[in-house]
N, C-alpha and C positions, 0 to 999 in steps of 0.2 A: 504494500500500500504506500510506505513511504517514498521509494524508489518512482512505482509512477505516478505520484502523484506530483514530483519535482520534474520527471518528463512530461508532465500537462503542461504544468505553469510555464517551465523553462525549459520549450524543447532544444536549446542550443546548450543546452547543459553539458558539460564534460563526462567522460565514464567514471571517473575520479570520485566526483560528484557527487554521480546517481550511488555508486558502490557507498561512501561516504554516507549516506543518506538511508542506504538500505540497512545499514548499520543500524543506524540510531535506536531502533529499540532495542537491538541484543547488546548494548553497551553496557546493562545492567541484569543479575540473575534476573530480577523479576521488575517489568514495566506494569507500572497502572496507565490507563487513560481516564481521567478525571473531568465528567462532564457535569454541566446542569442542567437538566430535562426543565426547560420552562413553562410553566403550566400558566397558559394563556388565562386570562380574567379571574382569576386567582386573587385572592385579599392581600396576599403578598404580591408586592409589584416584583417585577424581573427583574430588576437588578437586586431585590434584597436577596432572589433566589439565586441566583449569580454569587452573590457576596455569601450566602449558606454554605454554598458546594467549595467554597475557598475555603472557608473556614472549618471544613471537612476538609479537607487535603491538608491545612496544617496542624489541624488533629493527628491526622495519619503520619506525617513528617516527626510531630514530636515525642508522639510513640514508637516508632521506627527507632529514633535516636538514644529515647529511653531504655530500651531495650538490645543498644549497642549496636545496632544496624547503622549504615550509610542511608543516608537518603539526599533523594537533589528533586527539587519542581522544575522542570523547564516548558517555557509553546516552543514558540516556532512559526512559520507561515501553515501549516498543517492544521493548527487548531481556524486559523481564519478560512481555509479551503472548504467551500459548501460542499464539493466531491466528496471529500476525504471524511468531512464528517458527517456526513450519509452514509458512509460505510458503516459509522459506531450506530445507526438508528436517529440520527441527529437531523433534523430539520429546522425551521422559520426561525425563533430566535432562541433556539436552545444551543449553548456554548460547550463548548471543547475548550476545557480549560488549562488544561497541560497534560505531561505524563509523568509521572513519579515513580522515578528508578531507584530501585532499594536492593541492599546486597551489604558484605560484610567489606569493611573498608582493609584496603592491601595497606594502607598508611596514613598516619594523619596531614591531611589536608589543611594549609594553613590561608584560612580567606582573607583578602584583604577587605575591609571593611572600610566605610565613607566615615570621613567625621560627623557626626548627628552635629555636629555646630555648626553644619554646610549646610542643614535644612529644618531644623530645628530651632524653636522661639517658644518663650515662655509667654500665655497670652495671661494678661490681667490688669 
């Protein structure tokens, strides 16, 4: 799926590319695909359902972590691709919200992180 779904978009793609691409989900023992089924005229508007299924996935991350596992959220153009999220049962404004690769870490990973003083203010 991932492979041609980057031969839809970009069929000038390189083989490189597409191999690169067809990778992506086996880059972890086990991928999730993390959607939210948007359930139209709903008392919850779509974005809060949206912001739910988020807040399910870093559920799922902090547990992951808890329990000593790796984990990573990443999209992609694939979550915005109507093809490709048709394939997961995804239609009209139901989102593809990333995939979360989980597995046991070969080494610790050191992130760099932004200073919170680059976007962060105290309001009062």
């Amino acid at each position: 799926m991932f492979a041609e779904a980057l031969k839809r978009r970009e069929p000038e793609a390189s083989a490189a590319a597409i191999e690169k691409e067809r990778g992506k989900p086996l880059r972890s023992p086990v991928t999730i695909a993390a959607a939210a089924k948007i359930l139209e005229g709903n008392k919850i508007p779509p974005f809060e359902q949206t912001l739910s299924a988020a807040a399910a996935v870093m559920n799922i991350l902090n547990a992951a972590h808890a329990l000593g596992f790796g984990a990573k959220w990443v999209t992609g153009a694939n979550c915005y691709d109507a093809e490709f999220r048709a394939a997961f049962g995804l239609g009209g404004s139901d989102q593809l919200i990333g995939f979360i690769h989980l597995g046991t870490p070969l080494a610790e990973v050191a992130a760099v992180r932004p200073d919170p003083g680059a976007f962060f203010s105290e309001w009062g």
